[in-house]
C-alpha positions in Angstrom: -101.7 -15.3 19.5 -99.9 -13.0 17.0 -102.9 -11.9 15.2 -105.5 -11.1 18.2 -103.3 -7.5 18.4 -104.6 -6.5 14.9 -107.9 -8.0 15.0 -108.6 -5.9 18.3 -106.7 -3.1 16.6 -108.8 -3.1 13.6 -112.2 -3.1 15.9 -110.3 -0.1 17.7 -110.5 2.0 14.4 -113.8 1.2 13.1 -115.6 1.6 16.0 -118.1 4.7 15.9 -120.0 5.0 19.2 -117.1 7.2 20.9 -117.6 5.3 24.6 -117.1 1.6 22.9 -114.3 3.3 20.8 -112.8 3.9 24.3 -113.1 0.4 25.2 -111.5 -0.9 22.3 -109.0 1.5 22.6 -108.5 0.1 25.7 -108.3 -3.4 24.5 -106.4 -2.9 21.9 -103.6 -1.5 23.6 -103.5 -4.5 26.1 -103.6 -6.8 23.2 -100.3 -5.2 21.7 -98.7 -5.1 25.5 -99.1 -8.7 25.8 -97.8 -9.5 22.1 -94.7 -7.4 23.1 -94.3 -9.6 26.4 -95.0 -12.6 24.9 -92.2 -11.7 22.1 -89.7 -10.8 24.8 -90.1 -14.1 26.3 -89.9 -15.8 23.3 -86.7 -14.0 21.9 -86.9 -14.5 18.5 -86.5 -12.2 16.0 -90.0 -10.2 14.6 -89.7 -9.8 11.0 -90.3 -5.9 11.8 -93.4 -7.1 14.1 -92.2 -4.9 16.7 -92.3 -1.9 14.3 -96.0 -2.5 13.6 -96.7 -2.7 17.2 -95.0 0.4 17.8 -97.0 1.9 15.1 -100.4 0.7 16.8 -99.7 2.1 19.6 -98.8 5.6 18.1 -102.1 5.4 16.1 -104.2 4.5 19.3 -102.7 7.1 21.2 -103.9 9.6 18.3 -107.0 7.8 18.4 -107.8 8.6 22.0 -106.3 11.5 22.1 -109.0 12.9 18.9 -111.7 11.3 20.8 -110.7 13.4 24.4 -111.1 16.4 22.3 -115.1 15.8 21.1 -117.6 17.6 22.9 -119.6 15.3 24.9 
């Protein structure tokens, strides 16, 4: 499903409690994984999809990254 990447995405970023942020984190990036798969497979063009799911990832990366740097 097209849409479950930035629904889990959109958890990913408001979540607060910095171990269920990790999790969603987590999920979020498999999400976008499987919509770039499932994409590939398909081989149609994304109407700049691709772009946005690049995009995620660079955000999520950023994400986890500021959340390795809080003290525990």
């Amino acid at each position: 499903m097209s849409n479950e990447w930035s629904n889990k995405f959109n958890v990913a970023i408001a979540e607060r409690n910095p171990i269920l942020q990790s999790l969603r984190i987590t999920e979020a990036f498999e999400a976008i994984i499987q919509r770039i798969e499932e994409l590939e497979k398909l081989g149609l063009p994304s109407n700049g999809e691709i772009q946005k799911l690049v995009d995620a990832i660079e955000h999520l990366k950023h994400l986890r990254d500021l959340s390795l740097d809080r003290p525990a």
